[in-house]
C-alpha positions as CSV (number, residue, x, y, z in Angstrom):
1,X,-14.7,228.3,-121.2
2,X,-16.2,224.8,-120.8
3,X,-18.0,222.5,-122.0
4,X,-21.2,220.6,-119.8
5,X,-22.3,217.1,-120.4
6,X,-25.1,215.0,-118.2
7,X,-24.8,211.4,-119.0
8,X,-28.0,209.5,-118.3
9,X,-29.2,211.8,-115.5
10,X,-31.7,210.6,-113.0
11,X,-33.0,212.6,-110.0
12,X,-36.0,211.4,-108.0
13,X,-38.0,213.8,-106.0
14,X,-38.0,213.5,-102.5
15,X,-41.9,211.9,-103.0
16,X,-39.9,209.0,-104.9
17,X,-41.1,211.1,-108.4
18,X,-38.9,211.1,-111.0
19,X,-38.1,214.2,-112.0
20,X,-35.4,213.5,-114.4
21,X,-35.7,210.2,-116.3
22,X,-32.0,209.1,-118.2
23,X,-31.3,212.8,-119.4
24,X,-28.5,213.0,-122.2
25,X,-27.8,216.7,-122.8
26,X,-23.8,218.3,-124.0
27,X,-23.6,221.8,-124.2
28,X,-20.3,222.5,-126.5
29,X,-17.6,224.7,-125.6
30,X,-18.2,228.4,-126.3
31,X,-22.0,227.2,-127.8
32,X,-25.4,228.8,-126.6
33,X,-27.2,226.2,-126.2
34,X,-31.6,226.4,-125.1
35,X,-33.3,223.2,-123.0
36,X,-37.1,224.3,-124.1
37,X,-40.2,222.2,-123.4
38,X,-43.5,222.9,-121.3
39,X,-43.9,223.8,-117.8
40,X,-42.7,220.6,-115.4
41,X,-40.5,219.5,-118.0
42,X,-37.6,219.1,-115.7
43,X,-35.7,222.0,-117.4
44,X,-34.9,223.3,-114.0
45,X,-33.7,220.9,-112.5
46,X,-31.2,220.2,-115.7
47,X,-29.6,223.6,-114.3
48,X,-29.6,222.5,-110.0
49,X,-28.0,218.9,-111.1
50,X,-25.1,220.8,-113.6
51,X,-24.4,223.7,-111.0
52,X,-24.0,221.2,-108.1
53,X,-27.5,222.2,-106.1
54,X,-29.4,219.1,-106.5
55,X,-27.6,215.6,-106.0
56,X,-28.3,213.1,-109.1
57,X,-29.5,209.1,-108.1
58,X,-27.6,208.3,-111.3
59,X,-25.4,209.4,-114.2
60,X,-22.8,211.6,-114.1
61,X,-22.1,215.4,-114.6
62,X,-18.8,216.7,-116.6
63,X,-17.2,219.7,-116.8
64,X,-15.0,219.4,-119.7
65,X,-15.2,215.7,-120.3
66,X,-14.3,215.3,-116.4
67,X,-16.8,213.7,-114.2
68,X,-17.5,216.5,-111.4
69,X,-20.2,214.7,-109.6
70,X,-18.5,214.4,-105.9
71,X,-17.4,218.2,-106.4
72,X,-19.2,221.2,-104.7
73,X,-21.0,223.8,-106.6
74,X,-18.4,226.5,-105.8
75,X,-15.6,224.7,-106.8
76,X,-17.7,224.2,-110.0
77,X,-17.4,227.9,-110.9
78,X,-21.0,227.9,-112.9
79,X,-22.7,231.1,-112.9
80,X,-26.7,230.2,-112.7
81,X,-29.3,232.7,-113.2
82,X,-32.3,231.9,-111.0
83,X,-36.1,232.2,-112.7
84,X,-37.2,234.0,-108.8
85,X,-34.0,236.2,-109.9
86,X,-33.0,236.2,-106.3
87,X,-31.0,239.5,-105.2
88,X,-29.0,240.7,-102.0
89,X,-31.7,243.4,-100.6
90,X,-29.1,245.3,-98.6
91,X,-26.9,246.2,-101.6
92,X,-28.1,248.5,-104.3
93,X,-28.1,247.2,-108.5
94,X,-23.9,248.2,-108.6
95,X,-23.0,246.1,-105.8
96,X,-25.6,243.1,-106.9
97,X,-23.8,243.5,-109.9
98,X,-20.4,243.0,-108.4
99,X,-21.2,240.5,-106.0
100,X,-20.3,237.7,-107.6
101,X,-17.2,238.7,-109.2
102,X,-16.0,240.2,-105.5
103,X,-16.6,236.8,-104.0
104,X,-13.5,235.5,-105.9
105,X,-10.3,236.8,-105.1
106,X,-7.9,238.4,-108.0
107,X,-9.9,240.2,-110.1
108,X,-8.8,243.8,-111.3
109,X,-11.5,246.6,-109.8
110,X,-10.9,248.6,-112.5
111,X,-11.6,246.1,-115.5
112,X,-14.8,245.4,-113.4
113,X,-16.1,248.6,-112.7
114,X,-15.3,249.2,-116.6
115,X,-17.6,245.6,-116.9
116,X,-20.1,246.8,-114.9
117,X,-21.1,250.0,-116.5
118,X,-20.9,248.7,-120.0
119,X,-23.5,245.7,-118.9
120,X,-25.8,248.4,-116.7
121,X,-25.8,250.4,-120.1
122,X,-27.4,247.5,-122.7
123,X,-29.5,246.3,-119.9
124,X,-30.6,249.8,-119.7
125,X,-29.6,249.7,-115.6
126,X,-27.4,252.6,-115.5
127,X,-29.5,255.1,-114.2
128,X,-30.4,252.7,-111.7
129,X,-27.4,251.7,-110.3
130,X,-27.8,253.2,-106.8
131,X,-31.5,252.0,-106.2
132,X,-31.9,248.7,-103.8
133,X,-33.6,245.7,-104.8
134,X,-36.8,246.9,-103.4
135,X,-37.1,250.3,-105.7
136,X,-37.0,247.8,-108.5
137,X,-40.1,246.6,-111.1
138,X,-39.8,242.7,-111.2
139,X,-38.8,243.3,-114.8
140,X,-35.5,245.4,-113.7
141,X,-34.6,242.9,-110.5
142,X,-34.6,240.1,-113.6
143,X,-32.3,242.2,-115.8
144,X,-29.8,242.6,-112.5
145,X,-29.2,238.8,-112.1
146,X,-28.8,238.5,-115.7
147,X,-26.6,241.6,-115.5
148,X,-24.8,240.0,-112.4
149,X,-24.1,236.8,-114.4
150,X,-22.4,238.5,-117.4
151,X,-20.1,240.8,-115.2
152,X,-18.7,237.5,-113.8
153,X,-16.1,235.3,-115.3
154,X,-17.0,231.9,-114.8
155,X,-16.4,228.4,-116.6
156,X,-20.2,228.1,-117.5
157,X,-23.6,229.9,-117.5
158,X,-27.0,228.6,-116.4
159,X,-29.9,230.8,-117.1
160,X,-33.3,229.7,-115.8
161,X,-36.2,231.2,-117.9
162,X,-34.4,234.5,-117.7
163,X,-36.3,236.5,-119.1
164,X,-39.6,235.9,-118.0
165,X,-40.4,239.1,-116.4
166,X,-39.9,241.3,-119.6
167,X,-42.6,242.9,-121.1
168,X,-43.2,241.4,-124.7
169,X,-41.9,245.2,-126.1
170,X,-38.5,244.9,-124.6
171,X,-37.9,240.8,-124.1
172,X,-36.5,240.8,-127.6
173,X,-33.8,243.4,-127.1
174,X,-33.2,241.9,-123.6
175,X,-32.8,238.8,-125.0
176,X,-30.8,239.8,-128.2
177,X,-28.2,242.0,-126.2
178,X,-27.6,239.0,-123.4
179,X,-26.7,236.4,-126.1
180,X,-24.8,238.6,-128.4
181,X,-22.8,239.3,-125.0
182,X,-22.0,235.7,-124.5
183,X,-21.2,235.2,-128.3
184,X,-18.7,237.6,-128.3
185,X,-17.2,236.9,-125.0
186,X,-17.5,232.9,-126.4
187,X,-18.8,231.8,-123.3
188,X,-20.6,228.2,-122.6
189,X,-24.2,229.1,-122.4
190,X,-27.0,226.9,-121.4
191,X,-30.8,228.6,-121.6
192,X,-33.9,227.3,-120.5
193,X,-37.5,228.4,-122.2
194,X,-41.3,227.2,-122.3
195,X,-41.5,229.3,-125.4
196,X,-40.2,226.9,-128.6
197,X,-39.9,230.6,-130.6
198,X,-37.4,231.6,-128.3
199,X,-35.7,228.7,-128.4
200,X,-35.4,228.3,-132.2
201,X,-34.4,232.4,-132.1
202,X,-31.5,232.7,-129.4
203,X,-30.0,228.8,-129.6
204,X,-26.7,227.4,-131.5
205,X,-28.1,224.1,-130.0
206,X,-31.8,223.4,-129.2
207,X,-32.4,220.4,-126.9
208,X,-36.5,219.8,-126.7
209,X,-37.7,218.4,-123.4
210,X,-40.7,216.9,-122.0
211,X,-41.3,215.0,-118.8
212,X,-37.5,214.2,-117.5
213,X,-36.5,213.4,-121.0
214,X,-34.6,215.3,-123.6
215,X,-36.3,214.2,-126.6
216,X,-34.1,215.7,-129.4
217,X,-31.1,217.9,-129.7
218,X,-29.8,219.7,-133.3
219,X,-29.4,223.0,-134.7
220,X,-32.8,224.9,-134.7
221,X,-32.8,223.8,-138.5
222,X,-32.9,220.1,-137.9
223,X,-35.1,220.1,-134.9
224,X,-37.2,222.0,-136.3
225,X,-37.7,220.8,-140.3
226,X,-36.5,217.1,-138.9
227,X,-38.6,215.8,-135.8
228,X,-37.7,213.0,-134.5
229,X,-41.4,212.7,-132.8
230,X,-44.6,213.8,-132.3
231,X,-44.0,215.8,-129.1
232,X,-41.0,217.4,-131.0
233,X,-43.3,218.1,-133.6
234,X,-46.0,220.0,-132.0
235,X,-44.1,221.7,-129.6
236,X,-41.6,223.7,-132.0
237,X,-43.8,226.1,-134.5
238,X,-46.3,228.5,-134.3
239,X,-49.0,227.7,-135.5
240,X,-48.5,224.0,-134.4
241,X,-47.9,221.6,-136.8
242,X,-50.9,219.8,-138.3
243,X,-50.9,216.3,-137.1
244,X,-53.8,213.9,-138.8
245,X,-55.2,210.7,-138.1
246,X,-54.4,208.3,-141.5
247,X,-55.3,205.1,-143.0
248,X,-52.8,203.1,-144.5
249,X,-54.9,201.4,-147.4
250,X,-54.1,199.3,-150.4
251,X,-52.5,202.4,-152.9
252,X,-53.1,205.4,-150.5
253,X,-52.9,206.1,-146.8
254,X,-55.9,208.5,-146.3
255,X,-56.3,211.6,-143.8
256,X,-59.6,213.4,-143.3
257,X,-58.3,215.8,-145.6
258,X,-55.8,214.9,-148.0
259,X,-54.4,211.4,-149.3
260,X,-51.0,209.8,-149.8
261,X,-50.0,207.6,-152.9
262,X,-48.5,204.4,-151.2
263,X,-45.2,204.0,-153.1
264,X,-42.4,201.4,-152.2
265,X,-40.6,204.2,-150.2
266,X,-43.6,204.9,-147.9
267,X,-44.1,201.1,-147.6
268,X,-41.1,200.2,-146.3
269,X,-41.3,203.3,-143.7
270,X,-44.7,202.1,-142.3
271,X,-44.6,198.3,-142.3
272,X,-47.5,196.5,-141.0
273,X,-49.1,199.6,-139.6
274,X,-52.2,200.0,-140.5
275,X,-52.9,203.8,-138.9
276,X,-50.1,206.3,-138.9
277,X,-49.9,210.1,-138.1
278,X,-49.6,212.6,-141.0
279,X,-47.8,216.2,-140.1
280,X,-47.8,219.1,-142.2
281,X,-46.3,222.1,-140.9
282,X,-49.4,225.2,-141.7
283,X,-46.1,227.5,-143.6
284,X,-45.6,224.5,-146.1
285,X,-48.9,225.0,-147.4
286,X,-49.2,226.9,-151.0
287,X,-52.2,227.9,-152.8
288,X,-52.5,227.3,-156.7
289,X,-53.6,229.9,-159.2
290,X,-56.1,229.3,-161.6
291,X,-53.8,229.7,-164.5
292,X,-54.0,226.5,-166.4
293,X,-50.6,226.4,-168.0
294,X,-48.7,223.3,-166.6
295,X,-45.8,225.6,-166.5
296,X,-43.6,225.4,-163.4
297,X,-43.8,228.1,-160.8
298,X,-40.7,229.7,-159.2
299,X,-39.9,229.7,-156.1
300,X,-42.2,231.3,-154.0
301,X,-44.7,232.3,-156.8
302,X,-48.3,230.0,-156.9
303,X,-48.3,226.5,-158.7
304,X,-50.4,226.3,-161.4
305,X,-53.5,224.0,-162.0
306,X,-51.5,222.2,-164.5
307,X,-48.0,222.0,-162.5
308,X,-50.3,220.5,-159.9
309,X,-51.6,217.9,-161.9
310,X,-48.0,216.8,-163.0
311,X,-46.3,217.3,-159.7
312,X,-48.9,215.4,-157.8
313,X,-49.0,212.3,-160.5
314,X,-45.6,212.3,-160.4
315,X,-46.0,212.3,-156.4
316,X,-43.9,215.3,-155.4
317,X,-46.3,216.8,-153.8
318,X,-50.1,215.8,-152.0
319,X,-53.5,218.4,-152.4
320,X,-54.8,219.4,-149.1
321,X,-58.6,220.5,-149.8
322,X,-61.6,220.9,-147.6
323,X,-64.3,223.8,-146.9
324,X,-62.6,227.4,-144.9
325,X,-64.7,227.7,-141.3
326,X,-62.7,230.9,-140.1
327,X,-59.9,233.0,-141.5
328,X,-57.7,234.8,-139.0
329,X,-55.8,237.6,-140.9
330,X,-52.4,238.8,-139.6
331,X,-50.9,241.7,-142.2
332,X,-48.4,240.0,-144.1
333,X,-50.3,236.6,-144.0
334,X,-53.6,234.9,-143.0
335,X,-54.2,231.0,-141.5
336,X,-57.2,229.3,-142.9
337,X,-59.0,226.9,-140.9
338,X,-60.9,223.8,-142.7
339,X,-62.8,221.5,-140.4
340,X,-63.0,218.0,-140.7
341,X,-65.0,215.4,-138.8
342,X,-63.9,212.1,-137.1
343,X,-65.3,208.9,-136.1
344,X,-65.4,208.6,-132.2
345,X,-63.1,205.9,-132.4
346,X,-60.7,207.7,-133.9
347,X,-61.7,210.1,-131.8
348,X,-60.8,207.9,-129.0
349,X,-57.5,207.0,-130.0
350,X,-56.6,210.2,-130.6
351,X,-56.8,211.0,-126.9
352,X,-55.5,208.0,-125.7
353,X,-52.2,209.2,-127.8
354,X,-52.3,212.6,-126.0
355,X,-52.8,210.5,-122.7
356,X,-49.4,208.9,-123.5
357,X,-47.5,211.8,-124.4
358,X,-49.0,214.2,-121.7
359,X,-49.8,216.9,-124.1
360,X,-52.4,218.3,-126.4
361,X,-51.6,217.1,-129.9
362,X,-54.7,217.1,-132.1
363,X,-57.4,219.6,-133.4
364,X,-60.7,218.8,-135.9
365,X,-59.3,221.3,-138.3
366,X,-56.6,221.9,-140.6
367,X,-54.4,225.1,-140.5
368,X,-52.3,226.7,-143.6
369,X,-50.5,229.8,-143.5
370,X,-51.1,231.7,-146.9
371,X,-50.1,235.2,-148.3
372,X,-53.1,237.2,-147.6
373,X,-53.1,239.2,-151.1
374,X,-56.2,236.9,-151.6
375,X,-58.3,237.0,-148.8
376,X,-60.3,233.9,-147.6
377,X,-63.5,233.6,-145.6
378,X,-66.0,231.0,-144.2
379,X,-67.5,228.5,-146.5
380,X,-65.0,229.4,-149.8
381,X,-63.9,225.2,-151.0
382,X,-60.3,226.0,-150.9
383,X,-57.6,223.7,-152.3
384,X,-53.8,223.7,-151.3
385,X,-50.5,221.9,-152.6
386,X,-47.7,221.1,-149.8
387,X,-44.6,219.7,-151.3
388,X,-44.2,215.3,-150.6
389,X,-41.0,215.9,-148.8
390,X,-42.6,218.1,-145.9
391,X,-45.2,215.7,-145.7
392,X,-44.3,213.8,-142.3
393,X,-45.1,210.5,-140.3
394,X,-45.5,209.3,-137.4
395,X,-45.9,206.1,-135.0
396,X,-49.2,206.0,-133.6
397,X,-48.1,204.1,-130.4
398,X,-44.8,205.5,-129.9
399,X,-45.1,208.7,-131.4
400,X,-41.7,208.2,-133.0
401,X,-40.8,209.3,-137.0
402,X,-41.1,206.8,-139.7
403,X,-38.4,207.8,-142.0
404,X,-38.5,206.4,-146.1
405,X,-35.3,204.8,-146.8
């Protein structure tokens, strides 16, 4: 195996649109590795400059830390999974299968037949391995190329939004059984997704994307509980992260439904500012019992009214409180929504944020995700505790992190 690398990529669409704007990305040796972001992100064409399809304006492209960007895509060797999951009509699933692998010269027939059934048989093709193309559902003409890909012995593998066609009841499975495949064969995977969850579930290395950029790049871990932005922020989690408007005043900086106690720490991280952006994640959120003691909870068990007090004067954690307008239960858990309102010129340049980002950021209401032993519903006063450290901010004009010292 391999490892990839794009070094300030551009590409510019025929149209003179950029398409790819300074993209940083390394996929490590033997790593699987998932480019997520929304629809137009440029994901795709991350996967047509690396395999040699689409020529790069600037930056370069390794292969193992060697600069490959005069070399062809065969002599690449990069197996690429197409998101159209293009197949040769003419040759039924075991032969699409093969293909690939017969194109290069050496390889033992017996080792690949071997390959071939034992892919057909976790893909749960080997009962169709005599049909064409055209017997297929679109579902089972995805699981070929994928299937194609992992027969083949190659130096790298691209998938393009591979699993798309899967029916949610078997895309996990599909999913699960292609990247344990890689794993064990500890092959150089790179995997693109619009969905973050996805992302976060399959990757070694998640690299978060939006408009020809990678924004950020970690384990799923520190993307996720460590954005270095807003777009990073709202993209990965489900439900989105809560993202308020604040007001940096003289001891507190203010959202419409909590408040901040402006220590030296938070200071320094916010400067001058005088508006920020407060996230909180809806899963952070905890709801207190009415037990007075000021005993401390344990972990995972409700904080008391009187742990509250002292946790929240000693500022390790903020209250979150409002009126409920809907409760959606879900089984195990329930998200309660509390409205807020907001000026109109806050309103304002709320949207003039998501204009600069080129995505929907912000709601009027607050979501937490609670245990749904105690049931909520519209117009209950609720109160909830969220822990000072998962209490986040953000940059109002550049959307970047403001980190305490």
């Amino acid at each position: 195996m391999t490892s990839m690398e794009l070094r300030g990529v551009h590409l510019d669409a025929p149209d003179g649109t950029t398409v790819l704007d300074g993209v940083d990305l390394v996929v490590p040796e033997g790593s699987t590795t998932v480019l997520c972001g929304p629809a137009g992100a440029g994901k795709s064409a991350v996967l047509r400059v690396l395999v040699g399809l689409e020529e790069h304006t600037e930056g370069d492209v390794l292969l193992d830390d060697i600069v490959v960007n005069a070399v062809g895509p065969r002599a690449r060797d990069l197996a690429l999974v197409l998101q159209d999951y293009v197949l040769h009509p003419h040759l039924d699933v075991h032969d699409n299968l093969a293909f690939a692998t017969r194109l290069r010269r050496g390889h033992d027939k017996v080792e690949l037949a071997e390959r071939i059934d034992e892919v057909a048989a976790f893909l749960a093709l080997d009962s169709l391995l005599d049909a064409k193309p055209a017997d297929l559902e679109p579902a089972q003409r995805q699981r070929v190329a994928i299937g194609r890909a992992l027969v083949r012995d190659a130096l790298g593998y691209l998938f393009d939004d591979p699993f798309s066609a899967q029916a949610d009841r078997v895309r996990t499975h599909v999913r699960s059984v292609t990247t344990q495949w890689q794993r064990d064969e500890q092959r150089t995977s790179l995997f693109t997704t619009s969905r973050a969850d996805e992302a976060l579930t399959m990757a070694d290395r998640v690299a978060v994307m939006h408009r020809g950029t990678v924004h950020q790049t970690g384990t799923p871990d520190e993307v996720y509980a460590d954005p270095d932005d807003l777009f990073v922020a709202a993209f990965l989690g489900q439900p989105p992260m809560n993202l308020l408007p604040a007001t940096v005043g003289d001891t507190h900086v203010a959202t419409p439904v909590t408040s901040l106690p402006l220590d030296d720490a938070l200071r320094a991280a916010i400067g001058e500012r005088t508006t920020v952006i407060v996230g909180i994640r809806p899963e952070h959120c905890q709801e207190p019992s009415t037990d007075p003691a000021p005993a401390a909870a344990s972990a995972g068990e409700p904080l008391t009214a009187g742990a509250i007090a002292a946790q929240a004067e000693a500022g390790r954690q903020v209250t979150v409180a409002g009126r409920v307008d809907d409760a959606e239960w879900r089984g195990g858990t329930q998200l309660v929504y509390v409205g807020y309102d907001l000026d109109e010129d806050v309103e304002v340049m709320l949207e003039e944020i998501e204009d600069r980002l080129d995505f929907d950021l912000f709601q009027n209401f607050f979501v937490a995700e609670l245990p749904s032993t105690d049931r909520r519903s519209a117009g209950q006063d609720v109160q909830f505790v969220v822990p000072r450290e998962r209490v986040l901010l953000f940059d109002v004009e550049t959307g970047a992190r403001l980190r305490t010292p």
